[in-house]
C-alpha positions as CSV (number, residue, x, y, z in Angstrom):
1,X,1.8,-24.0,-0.7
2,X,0.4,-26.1,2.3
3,X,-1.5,-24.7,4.9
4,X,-0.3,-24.1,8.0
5,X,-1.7,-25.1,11.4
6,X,-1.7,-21.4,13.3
7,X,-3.5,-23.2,16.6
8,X,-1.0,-22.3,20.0
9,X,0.5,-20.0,18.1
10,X,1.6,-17.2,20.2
11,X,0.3,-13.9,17.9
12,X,0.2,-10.3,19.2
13,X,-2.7,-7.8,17.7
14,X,-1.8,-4.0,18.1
15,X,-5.0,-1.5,17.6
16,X,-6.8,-4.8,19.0
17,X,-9.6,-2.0,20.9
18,X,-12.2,-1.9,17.8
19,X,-12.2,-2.2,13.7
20,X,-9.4,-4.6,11.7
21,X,-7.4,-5.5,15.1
22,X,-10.9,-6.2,16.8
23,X,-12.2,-8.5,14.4
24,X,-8.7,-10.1,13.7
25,X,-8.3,-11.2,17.4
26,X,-11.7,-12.7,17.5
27,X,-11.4,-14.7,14.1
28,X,-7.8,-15.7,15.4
29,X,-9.7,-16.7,18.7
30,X,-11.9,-19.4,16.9
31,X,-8.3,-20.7,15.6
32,X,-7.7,-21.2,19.2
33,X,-4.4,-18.9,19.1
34,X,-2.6,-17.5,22.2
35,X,-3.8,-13.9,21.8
36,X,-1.4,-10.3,23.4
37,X,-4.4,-7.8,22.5
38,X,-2.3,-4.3,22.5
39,X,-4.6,-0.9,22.7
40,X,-4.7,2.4,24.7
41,X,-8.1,1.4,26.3
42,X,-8.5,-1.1,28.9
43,X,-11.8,-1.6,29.0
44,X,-12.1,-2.6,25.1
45,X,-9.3,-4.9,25.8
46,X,-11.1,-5.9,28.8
47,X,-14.2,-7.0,27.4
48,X,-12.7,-8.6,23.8
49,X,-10.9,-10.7,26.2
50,X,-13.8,-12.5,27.6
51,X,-15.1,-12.7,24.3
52,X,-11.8,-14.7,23.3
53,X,-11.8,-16.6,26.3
54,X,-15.3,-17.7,25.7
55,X,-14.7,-18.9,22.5
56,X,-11.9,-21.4,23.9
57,X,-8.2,-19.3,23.6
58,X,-6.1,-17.8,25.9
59,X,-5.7,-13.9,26.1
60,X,-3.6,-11.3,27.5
61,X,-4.2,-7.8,27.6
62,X,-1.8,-4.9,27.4
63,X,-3.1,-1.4,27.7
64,X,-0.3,0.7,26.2
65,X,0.5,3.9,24.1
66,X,2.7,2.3,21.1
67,X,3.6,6.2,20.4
68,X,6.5,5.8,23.0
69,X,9.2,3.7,22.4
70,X,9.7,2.2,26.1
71,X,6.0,0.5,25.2
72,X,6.8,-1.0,22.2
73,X,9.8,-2.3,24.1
74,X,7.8,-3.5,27.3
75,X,4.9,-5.4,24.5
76,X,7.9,-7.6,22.7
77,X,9.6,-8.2,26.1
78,X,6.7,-9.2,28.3
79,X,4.9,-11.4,25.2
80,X,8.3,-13.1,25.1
81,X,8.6,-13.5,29.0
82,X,4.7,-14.7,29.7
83,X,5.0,-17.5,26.5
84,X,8.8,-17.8,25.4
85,X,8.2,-17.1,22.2
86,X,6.0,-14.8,19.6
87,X,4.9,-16.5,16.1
88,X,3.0,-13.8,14.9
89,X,3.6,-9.8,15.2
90,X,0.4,-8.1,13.8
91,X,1.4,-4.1,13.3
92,X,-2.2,-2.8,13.2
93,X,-2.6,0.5,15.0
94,X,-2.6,3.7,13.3
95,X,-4.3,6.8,13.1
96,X,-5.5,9.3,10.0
97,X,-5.3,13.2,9.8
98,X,-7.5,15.0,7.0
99,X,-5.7,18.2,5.8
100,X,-3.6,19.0,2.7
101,X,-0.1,18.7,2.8
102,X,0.9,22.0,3.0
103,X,-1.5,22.7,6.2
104,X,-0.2,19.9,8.1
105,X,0.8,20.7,11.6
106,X,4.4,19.6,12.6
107,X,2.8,18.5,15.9
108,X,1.0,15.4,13.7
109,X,3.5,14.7,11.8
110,X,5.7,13.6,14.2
111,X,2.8,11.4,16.1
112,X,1.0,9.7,13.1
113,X,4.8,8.4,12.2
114,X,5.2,8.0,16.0
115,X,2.1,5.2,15.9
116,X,1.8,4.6,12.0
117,X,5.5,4.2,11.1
118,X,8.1,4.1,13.6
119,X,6.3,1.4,16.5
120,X,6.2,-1.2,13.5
121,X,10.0,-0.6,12.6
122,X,10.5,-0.7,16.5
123,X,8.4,-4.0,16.8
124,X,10.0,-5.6,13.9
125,X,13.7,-4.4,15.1
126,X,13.1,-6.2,18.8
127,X,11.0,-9.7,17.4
128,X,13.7,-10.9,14.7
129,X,16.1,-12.0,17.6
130,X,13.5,-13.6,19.3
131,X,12.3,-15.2,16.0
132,X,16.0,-15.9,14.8
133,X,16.4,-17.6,18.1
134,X,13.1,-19.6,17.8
135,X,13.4,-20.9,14.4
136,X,10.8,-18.4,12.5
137,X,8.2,-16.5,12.9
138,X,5.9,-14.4,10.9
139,X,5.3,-10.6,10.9
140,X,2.2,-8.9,9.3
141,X,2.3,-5.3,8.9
142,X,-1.2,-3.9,7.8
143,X,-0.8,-0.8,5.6
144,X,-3.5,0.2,3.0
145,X,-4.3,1.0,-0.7
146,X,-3.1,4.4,0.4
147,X,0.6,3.1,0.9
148,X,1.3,2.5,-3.0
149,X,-1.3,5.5,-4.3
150,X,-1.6,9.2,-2.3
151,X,-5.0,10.3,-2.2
152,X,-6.0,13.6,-1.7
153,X,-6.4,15.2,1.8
154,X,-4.4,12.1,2.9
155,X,-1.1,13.0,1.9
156,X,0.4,12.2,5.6
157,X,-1.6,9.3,6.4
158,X,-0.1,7.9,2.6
159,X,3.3,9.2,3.9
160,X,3.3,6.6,6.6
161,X,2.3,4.0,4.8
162,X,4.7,4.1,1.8
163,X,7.1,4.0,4.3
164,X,5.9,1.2,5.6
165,X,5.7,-0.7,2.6
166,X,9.3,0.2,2.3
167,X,11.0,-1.1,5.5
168,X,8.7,-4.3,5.0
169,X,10.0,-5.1,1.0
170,X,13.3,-4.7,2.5
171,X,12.8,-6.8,5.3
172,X,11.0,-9.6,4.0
173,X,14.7,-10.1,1.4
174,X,16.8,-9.0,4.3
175,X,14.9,-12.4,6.8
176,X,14.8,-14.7,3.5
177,X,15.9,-18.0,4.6
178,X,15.5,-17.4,8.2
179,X,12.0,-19.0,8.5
180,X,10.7,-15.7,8.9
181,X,7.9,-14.1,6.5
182,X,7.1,-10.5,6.2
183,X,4.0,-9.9,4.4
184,X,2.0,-6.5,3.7
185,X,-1.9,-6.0,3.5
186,X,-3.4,-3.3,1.9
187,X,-7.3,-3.0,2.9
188,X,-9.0,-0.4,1.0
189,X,-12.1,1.8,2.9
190,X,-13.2,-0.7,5.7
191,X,-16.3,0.1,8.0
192,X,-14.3,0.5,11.2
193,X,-14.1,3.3,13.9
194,X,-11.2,4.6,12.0
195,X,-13.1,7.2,10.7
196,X,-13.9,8.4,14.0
197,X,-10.6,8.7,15.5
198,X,-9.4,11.0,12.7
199,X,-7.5,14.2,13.4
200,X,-8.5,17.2,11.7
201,X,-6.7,19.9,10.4
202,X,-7.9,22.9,8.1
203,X,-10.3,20.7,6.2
204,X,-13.5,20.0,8.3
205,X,-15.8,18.9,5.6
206,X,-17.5,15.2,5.8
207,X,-17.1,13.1,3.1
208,X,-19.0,10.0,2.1
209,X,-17.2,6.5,1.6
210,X,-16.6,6.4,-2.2
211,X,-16.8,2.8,-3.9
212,X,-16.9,-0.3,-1.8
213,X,-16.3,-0.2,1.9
214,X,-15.6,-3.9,2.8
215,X,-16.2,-5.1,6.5
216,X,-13.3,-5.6,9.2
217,X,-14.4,-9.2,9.0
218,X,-13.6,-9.4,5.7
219,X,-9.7,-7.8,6.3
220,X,-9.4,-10.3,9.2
221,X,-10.6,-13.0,7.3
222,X,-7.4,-12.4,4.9
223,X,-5.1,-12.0,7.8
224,X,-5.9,-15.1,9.2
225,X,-5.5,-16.7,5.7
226,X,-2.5,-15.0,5.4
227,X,-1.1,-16.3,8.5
228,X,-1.9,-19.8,7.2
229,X,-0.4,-19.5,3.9
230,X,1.8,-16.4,3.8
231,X,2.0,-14.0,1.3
232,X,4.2,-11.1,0.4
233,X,1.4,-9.0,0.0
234,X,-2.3,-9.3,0.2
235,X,-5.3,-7.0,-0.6
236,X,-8.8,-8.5,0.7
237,X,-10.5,-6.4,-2.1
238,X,-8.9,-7.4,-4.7
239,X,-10.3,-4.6,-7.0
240,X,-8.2,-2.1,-5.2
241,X,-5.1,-4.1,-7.1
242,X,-5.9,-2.2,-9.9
243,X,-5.0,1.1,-8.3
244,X,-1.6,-0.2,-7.7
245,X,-1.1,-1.6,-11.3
246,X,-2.6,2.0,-13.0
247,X,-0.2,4.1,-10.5
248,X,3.0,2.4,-11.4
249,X,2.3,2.1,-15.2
250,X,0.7,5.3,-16.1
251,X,0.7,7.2,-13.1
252,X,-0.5,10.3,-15.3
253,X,-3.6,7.8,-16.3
254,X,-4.5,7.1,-12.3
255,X,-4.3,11.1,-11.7
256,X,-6.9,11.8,-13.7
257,X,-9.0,8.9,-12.4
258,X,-8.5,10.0,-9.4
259,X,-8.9,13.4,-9.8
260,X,-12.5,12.9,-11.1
261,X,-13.0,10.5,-8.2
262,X,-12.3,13.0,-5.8
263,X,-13.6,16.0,-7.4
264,X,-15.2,17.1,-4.3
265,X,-11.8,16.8,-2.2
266,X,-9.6,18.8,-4.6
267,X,-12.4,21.5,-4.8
268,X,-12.0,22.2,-0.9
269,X,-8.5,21.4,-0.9
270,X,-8.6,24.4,-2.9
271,X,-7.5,22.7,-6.5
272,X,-10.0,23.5,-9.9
């Protein structure tokens, strides 16, 4: 498959305020891409803005809470009405919640599908006109090893990105032959501020990273390359395939794997 020319193309970041979005919009910037940086803070958005301007690409900034759907609404429209068109709709945002499943508040799980689930389907819903209209487009949405494999103590973080990988391997048939491509990437544990913006629930105990922990860089790296040469679905450590592959063949086999892995999870979880 050739590669694509992604420069002037009019792309919008979500979670753009620090880890994978962060280091996406700056490796788009050196693509020289028009940039919609989307984030609660303004003055992350603020500064990464100069950055991307300094490095030769034009960027807007949108401080908005994607939990709400008039915001989602008012990112698509305003994108559209500042360029007239949107190439590239990068779902990033998201927040975790430790806890087990059965001590999960209501409260959270409303809001982590709020932000995790329901503003990508929102997002996607109001772009396909627009990229229907303009000939094609392409829409990233950026789940996680967690979205094909539930991990302890993650249980509703997983839950919102399964469901994302749904909606996304039924829209990327639904858009065949439209121009438009719908792919799906799956980082594993990324250093990122992630971590710090985790809710809590029951659980309070720190753990440490198991395995590799790969770089933002290295997730926006395979964005980019994604967006150059799209793919259905991507993982930027390619090791963390295997998870997938184990879970749907012998999903017995990837329990006990993971069961050993996470020993010290299950133990406060309150499993053997």
């Amino acid at each position: 498959m050739a590669v694509r020319s992604i420069a002037d193309k009019v792309i919008i970041v979500t979670g753009a305020s620090s880890g994978i979005g962060h280091a996406t919009a700056l490796a788009l910037a050196r693509e020289r891409t028009k940039l919609v940086l989307v984030a609660r803070r303004q003055d992350r958005l603020t500064s990464l803005e100069e950055q991307i301007r300094r490095a030769g690409s034009v960027a807007a900034t949108m401080p908005l809470d994607l939990r709400h759907r008039d915001q989602v609404e008012t990112m698509i429209r305003s994108t559209h009405d500042r360029f007239g068109r949107v190439d590239v709709l990068i779902n990033n945002a998201g927040f975790g919640f430790w806890g087990t499943v059965e001590d999960t508040p209501e409260s959270i799980v409303r809001e982590i599908f709020d932000l995790n689930f329901e503003a990508p389907l929102i997002a996607c819903q109001l772009v396909i006109p627009i990229m229907k209209v303009q000939g094609g487009g392409h829409i990233i949405n950026v789940s996680s090893v967690a979205g094909r494999r539930g991990l302890p103590l993650s249980g509703i973080y997983c839950a919102t990105k399964f469901a994302l990988h749904g909606i996304s391997e039924s829209l990327r048939l639904e858009v065949k032959g439209l121009g438009i491509s719908v792919s799906i990437i799956n980082p594993a544990a990324t250093q990122a501020e992630f971590g710090e913006h985790l809710r809590y629930g029951k659980v309070r105990t720190q753990f440490k990273p198991t395995g590799y922990v790969q770089p933002a860089e290295e997730v926006a790296a395979a964005i980019v390359k994604c967006i150059k040469t799209p793919r259905p679905e991507v993982y930027p450590y390619r090791r963390s395939r295997l998870v997938t592959w184990v879970s749907a063949l012998g999903p017995g086999v990837m329990d006990r794997i993971l069961t050993n892995y996470f020993r010290d999870r299950i133990r406060v979880a309150g499993g053997k």
